[in-house]
Every structure is written in C-alpha cells, then in structure tokens.
C-alpha positions as CSV (number, residue, x, y, z in Angstrom):
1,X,-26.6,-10.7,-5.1
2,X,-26.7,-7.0,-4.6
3,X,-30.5,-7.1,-3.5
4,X,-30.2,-9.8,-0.9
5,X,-27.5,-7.2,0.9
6,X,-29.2,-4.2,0.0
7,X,-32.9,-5.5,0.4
8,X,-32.8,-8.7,2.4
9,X,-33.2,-9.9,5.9
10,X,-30.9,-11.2,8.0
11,X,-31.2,-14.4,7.3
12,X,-30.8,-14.0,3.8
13,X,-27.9,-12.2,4.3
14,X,-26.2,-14.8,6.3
15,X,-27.2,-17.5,4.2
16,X,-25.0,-15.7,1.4
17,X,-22.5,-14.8,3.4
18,X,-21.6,-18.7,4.4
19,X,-21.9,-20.0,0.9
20,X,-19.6,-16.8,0.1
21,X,-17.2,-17.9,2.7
22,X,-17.4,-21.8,2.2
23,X,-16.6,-20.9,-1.6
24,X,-13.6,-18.9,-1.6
25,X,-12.5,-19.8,1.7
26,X,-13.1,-23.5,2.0
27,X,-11.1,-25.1,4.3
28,X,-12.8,-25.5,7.7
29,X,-15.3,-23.0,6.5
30,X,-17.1,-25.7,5.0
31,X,-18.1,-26.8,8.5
32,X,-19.4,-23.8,9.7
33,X,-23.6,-23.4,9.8
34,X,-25.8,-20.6,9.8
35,X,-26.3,-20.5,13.7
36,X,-22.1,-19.9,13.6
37,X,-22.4,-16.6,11.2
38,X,-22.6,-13.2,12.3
39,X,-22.8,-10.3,9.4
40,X,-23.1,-6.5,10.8
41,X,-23.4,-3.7,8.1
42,X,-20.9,-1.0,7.8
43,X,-21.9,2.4,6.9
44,X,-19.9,4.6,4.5
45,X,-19.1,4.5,0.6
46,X,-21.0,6.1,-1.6
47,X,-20.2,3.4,-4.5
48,X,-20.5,0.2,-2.2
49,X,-22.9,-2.2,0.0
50,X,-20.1,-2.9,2.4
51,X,-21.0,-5.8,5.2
52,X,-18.4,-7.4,7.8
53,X,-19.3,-11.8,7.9
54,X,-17.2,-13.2,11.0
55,X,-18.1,-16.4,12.9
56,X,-18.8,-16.6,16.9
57,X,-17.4,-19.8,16.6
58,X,-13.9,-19.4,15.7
59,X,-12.6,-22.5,17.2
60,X,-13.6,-24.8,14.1
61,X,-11.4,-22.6,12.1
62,X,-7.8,-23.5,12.2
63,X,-5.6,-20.7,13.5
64,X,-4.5,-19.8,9.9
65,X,-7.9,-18.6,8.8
66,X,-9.7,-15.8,8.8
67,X,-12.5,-15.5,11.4
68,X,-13.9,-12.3,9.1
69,X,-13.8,-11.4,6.2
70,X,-15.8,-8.6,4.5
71,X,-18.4,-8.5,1.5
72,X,-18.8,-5.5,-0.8
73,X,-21.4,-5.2,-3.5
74,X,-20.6,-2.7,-6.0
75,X,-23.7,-0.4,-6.5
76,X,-22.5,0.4,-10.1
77,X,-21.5,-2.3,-13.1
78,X,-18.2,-3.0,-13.6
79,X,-16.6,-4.4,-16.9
80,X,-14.4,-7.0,-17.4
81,X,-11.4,-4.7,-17.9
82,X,-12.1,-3.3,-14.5
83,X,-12.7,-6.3,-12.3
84,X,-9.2,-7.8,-14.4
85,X,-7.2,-4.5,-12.8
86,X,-9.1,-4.6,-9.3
87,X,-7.3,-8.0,-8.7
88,X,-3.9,-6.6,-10.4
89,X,-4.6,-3.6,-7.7
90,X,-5.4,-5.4,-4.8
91,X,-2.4,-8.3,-5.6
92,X,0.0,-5.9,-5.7
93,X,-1.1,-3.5,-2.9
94,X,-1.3,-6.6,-0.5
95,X,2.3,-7.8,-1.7
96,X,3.3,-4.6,-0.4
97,X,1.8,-4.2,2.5
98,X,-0.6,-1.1,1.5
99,X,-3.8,-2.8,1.5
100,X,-5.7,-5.8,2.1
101,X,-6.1,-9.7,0.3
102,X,-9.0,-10.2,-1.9
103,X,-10.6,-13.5,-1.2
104,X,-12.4,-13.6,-4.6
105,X,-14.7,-12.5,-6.7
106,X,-18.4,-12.7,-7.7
107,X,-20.7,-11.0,-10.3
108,X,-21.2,-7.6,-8.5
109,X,-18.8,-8.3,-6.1
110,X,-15.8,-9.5,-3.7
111,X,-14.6,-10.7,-0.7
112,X,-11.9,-8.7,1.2
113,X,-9.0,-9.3,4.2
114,X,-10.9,-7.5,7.2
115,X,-8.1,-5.6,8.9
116,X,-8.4,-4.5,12.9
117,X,-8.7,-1.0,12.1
118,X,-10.1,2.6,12.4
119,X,-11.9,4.1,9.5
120,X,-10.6,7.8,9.5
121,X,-13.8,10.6,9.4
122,X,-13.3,14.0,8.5
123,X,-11.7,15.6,11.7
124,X,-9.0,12.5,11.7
125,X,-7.7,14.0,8.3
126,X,-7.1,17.4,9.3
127,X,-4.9,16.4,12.3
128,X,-1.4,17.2,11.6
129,X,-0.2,13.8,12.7
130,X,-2.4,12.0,10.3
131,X,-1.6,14.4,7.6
132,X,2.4,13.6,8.3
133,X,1.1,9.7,7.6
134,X,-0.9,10.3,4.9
135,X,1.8,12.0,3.1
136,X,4.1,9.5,3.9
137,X,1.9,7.0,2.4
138,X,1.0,8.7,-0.5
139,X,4.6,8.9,-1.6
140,X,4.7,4.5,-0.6
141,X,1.4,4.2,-3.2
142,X,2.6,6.6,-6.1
143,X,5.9,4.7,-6.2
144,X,4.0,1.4,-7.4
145,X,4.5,0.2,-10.7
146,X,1.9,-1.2,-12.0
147,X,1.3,-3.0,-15.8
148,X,-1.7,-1.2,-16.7
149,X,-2.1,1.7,-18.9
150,X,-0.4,5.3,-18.2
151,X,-2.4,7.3,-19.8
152,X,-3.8,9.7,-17.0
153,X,-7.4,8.5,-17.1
154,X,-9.5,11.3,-14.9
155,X,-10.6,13.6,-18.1
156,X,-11.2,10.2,-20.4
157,X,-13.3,9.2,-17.2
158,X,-15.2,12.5,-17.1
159,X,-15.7,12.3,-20.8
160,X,-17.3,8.7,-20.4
161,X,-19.7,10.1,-17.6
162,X,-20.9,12.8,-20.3
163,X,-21.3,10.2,-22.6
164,X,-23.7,8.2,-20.0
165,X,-25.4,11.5,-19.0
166,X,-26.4,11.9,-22.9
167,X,-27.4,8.1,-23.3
168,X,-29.7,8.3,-20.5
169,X,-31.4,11.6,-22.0
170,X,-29.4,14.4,-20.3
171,X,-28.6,17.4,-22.0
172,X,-28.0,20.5,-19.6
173,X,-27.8,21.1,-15.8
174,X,-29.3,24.2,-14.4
175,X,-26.7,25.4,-11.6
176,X,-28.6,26.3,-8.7
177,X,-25.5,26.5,-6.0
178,X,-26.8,25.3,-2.4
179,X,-23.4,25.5,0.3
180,X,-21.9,28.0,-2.0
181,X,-22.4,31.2,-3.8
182,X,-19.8,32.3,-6.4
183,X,-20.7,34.6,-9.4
184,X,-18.4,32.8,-11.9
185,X,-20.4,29.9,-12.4
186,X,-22.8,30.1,-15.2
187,X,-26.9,29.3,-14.9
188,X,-26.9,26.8,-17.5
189,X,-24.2,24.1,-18.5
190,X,-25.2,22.2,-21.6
191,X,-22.8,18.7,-22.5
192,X,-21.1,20.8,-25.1
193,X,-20.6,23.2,-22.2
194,X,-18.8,20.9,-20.4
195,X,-16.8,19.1,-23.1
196,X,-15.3,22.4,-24.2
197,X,-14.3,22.7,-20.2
198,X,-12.4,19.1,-20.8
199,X,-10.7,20.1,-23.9
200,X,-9.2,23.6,-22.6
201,X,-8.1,21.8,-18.8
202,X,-6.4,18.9,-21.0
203,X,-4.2,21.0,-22.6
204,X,-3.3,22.7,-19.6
205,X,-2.5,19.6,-18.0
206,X,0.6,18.9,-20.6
207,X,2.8,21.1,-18.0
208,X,2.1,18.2,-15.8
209,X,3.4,15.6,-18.1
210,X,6.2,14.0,-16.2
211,X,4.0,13.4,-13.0
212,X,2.1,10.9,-13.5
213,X,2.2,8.3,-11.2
214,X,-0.3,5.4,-9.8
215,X,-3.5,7.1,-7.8
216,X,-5.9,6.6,-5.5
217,X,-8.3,9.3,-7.0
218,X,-11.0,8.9,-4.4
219,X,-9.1,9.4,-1.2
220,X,-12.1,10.6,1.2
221,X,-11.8,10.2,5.0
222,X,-13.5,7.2,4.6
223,X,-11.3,5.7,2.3
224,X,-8.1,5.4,4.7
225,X,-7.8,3.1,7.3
226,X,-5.3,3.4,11.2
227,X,-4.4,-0.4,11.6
228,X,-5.1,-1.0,15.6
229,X,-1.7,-3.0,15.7
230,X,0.7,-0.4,14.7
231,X,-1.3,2.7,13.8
232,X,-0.2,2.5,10.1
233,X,-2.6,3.8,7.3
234,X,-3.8,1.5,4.7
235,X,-5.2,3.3,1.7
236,X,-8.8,0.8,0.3
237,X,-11.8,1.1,-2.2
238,X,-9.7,1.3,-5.1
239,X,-12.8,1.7,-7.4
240,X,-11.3,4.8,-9.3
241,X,-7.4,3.8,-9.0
242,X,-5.4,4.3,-12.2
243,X,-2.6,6.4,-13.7
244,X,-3.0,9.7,-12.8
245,X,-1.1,13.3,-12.4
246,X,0.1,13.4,-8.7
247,X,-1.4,16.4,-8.1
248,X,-4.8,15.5,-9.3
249,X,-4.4,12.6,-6.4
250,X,-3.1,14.8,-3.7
251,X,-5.2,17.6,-4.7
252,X,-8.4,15.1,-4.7
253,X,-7.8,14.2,-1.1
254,X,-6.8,18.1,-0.1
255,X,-10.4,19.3,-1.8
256,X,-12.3,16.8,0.2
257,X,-11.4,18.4,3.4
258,X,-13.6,21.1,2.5
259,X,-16.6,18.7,2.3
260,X,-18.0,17.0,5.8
261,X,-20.9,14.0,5.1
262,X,-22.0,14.0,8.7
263,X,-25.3,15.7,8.7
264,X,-29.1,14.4,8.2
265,X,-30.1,18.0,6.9
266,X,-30.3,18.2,3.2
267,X,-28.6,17.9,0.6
268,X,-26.9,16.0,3.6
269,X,-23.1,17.5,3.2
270,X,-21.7,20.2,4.7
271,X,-19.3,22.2,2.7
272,X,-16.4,25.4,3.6
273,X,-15.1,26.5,0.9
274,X,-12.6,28.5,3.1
275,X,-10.7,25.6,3.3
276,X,-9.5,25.9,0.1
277,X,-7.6,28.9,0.8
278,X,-6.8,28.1,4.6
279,X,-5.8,24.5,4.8
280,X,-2.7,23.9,6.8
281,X,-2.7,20.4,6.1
282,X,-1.7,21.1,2.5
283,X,1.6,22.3,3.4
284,X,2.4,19.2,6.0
285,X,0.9,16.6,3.4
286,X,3.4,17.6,0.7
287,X,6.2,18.1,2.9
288,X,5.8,14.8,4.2
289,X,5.0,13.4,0.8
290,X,8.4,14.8,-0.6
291,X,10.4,13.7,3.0
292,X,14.1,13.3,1.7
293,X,14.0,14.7,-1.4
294,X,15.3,18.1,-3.3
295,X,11.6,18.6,-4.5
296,X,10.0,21.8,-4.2
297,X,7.3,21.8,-1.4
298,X,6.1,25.3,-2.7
299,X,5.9,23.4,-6.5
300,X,3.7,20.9,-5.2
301,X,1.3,22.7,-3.0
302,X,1.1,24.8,-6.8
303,X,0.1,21.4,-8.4
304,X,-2.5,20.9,-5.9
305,X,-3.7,23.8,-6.3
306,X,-3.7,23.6,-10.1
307,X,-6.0,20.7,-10.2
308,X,-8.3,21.7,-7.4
309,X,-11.0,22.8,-10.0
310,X,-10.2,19.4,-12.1
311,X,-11.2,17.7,-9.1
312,X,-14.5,19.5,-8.2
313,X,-15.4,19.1,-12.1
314,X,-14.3,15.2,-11.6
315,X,-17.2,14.3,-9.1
316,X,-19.5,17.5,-10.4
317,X,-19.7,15.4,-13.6
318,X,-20.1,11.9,-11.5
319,X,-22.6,13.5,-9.3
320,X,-24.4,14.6,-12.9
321,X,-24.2,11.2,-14.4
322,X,-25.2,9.7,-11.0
323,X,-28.7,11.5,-10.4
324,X,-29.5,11.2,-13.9
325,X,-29.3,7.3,-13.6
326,X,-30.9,7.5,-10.3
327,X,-28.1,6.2,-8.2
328,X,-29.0,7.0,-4.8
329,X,-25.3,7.6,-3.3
330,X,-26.2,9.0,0.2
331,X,-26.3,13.0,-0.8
332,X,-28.4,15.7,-3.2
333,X,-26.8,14.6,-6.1
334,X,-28.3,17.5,-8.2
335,X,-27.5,19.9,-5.2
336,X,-23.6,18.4,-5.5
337,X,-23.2,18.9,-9.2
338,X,-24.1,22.2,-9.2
339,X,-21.5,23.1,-5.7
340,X,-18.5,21.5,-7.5
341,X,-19.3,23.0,-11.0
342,X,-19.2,26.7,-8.9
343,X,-16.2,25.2,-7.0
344,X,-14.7,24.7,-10.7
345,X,-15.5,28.1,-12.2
346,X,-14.4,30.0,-9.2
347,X,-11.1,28.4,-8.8
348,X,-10.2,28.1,-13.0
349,X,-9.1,31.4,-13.0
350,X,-5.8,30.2,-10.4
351,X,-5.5,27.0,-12.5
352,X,-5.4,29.6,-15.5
353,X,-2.6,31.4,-13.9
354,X,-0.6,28.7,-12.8
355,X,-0.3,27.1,-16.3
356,X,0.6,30.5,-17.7
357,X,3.7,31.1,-14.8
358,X,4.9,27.4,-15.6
359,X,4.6,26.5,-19.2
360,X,8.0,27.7,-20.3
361,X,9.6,26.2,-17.5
C-alpha cells in the first residue's frame, strides 16, 4: 500500500483510493468510478504519507456521506497493540468532539473524517490568541480518561528507540552541533551514554508523580488544526499519544516553538534557541490551560521548564534511531540528534535545580 502513495502515479493512487472508499464507506460509494475521484497530496508529517480522496461528483453520494475523506500511510510499522489504542484514541476523541472519525483501517494504514480546516504553521502558534486556544484545549484533552495503561511512557519509548539503534548496529553518536553551539554537550555519546541520561531523569521525574494525565506528546504546528466553521482547534496524528506527565506534553509543544521546518537549506530546520528563555506564549498557554482553577501558573511554567531537556532528548534519540534505519523524515536527521542532545545538556542543569527546590515539597 505504502508504495503505491509514496511511489505511484496518479492513477494508481486513485485506483486505491476508490477501492479504500468503496470498502469502508460503501454505501453510494460503491457507485462511484475512477473518472469521479480526485486525490491531492498534503504536505507535512514527518511520520505519515498523508493524501486528501474526495469525489467531483458528489451528487451520487447521499447527503449523509462524506464527499472526502483522507488516507494516511504510516511510514514506520506499527504493532498490534498500537493500531488496538489508535482506534480507542480516535473513538474517544471523536465522541468528544476533539478530533476526527476514523473510517477504518488497513495494513499500514487508515482512513480519517476530513474536517474544513486550517493546518496551524509555526507563526499561528506563537500568536497570543491561539496560544489562549491551545491552552484551553490542552486542559479539554488531558482531562480524558482513557482505559489504556498509565504508566508515563516517554522514557520506556526512548529506551525502545536505543534498543532499535543497537539492533540495527548503532553504538555512539558523534555530536557535531549545526543551529547551536553550547559547551555542555559532550563529543561523543555512546548507548550506555545515553541510558545512564534515562536512569538519572527518571528519577527525577517521581516529583511529578501525581501529574500524569492523557498526552498528545507530538504537538507541532502541524499537528493542530482551526476548524473553518467555528475557529475551534482540533488536536490530530495521535501517533505518540499515551499517559504522560503534563508537563512533558505542554513542555513538548512550548520546545517546538523554538524549531521552524520552513526552509530548503540544510539540515532544512531552522532553530532559536532564544526561545527557550523568551517565550511569552509559555506564560499565556498555562494560564489558559489552568483557567478557573487555584493552580499555580508560576508551578506549571516550572514543570515545563523541567522537562524541556526530556523533550529535546525525546526526539534527539528518535532522530538517532531514525537515520540509523534510514527513515527519510524530511530533515538532517544526524544534524537533529546532535542539536537536541546539546539542547538537553545545556538545559539539564535547570531541570537539576528544579528537582532539588521541589522534592521535599
């Protein structure tokens, strides 16, 4: 499947796309042809093929079914376990209004609800409205209960990236920083290197116990969506979605702001690390986020800030695990491990100190 969207023509493509739609659909679907099937690609995701299927014909439909819908081919294998918990995700999510229907799903893939909509870039996230919204909707997401484990799964997740690294023959990364250039990191991180790293954060991270709550954990620009109807934000690609500490998911979204994929220049992202000490937005995303309650803004903009290196190791060991398997995600994978394992060492030293002002709390 993945290689008629990724490699094939157009006819191909819509070929697929029909039998997709006449599958899970049905319905009046079934009398649609190839000549009534239109399929566009949609750029963005680093972890996805994403194209939108919609008929120029959408009189044969009856007014109850979708005229599009969209197909997305994961680039990476997922196991049974995960595809099981995509549909709990995306059932619940849809019951509550903070996402779209899945259609169905296919080896390597699924069919999604296309929603009239705006996908947000990187200036739409540091506007203060939008940060107000995605607050607000950050608080709507965490509150979902859902029956999957609790366990916070980002350091498990890292661990099973340096397990894939070593499988596929890694056994160092030499840090040659490229956006950044901070004396802290080392020249050489070996997989025992970066285990010990794991070990010493999870400790740390028992301060945090009593905030885990249901995350995003990959909440990029791209990743959020303005509905044209009512300008509400939908949250989607819930591809790393599982219990998590709050501030890990807030914090993941707050780092990215530092990181702008807009550029054809190598390693093709753009990154300013001043933003991690002058972000406004972090202030206004967890005011919003705590709107109504007695919670400490000031201890929540700390929690963000806690996990801010967790992060940067998160997706310095994915981008690791990712070039070693040759995964072509769009960016200098190399170039990106090294950045967010400097991003890491510079910015342990606050996580350091915020554990050791709040453990005996």
């Amino acid at each position: 499947m993945r290689h008629i969207f990724e490699n094939g023509d157009d006819v191909s493509k819509i070929r697929k796309s029909l039998e997709l739609g006449q599958e899970f659909l049905s319905g009046n679907w079934n009398f649609l042809e190839e000549k009534d099937i239109e399929i566009r690609k949609i750029l963005g995701g680093q972890s996805n093929l994403l194209h939108l299927v919609s008929t120029n014909n959408p009189k044969k439909l009856r007014p109850d079914e979708p005229a599009k819908f969209l197909v997305r081919i994961h680039c990476q294998p997922l196991t049974a376990q995960q595809i099981a918990q995509d549909v709990l995700v995306f059932a619940v999510l849809a019951e509550r209004g903070l996402g779209p229907k899945i259609y169905g799903f296919f080896e390597g893939g699924r069919l999604e609800e296309y929603l009239e909509s705006r996908t947000f870039n990187e200036s739409d996230v540091r506007i203060e409205e939008n940060a107000h919204k995605i607050g607000e909707t950050y608080r709507k997401f965490h509150s979902l209960q859902l029956p999957i484990s609790k366990k916070p799964q980002a350091i498990l997740k890292m661990r099973e990236w340096l397990e894939d690294f070593k499988n596929l023959g890694g056994e160092y990364h030499e840090v040659i920083q490229n956006q950044v250039d901070f004396p802290e990191a080392p020249k050489i991180l070996t997989i025992n290197d970066l285990q010990n790293e794991l070990d010493e954060f999870e400790k740390m991270c028992g301060i945090f116990e009593d905030t885990v709550v249901f995350s995003h954990n990959d909440l990029a620009a791209m990743n959020i969506l303005e509905l044209n109807d009512s300008n509400d934000l939908i949250f989607i690609d819930f591809e790393y979605a599982s219990y998590n500490w709050r501030g890990f998911d807030l914090g993941m979204h707050l780092s990215e702001h530092a990181y702008d994929y807009r550029t054809t220049v190598p390693p093709f992202y753009m990154l300013d690390a001043s933003m991690y000490e002058n972000n406004p937005n972090v202030r206004i995303v967890c005011s919003s986020y705590l709107k109504n309650t007695r919670d400490s803004v000031e201890d929540l903009i700390e929690e963000c800030q806690f996990f801010w290196s967790l992060c940067n190791m998160f997706f310095g060991i994915w981008s690791l695990r990712n070039y070693t398997a040759k995964i072509d995600n769009g960016i200098d994978l190399r170039s990106n491990a090294s950045d967010r394992f400097a991003l890491y060492f510079h910015m342990k030293n606050r996580s350091i100190e915020i554990f050791e002002n709040r453990k005996n709390y």
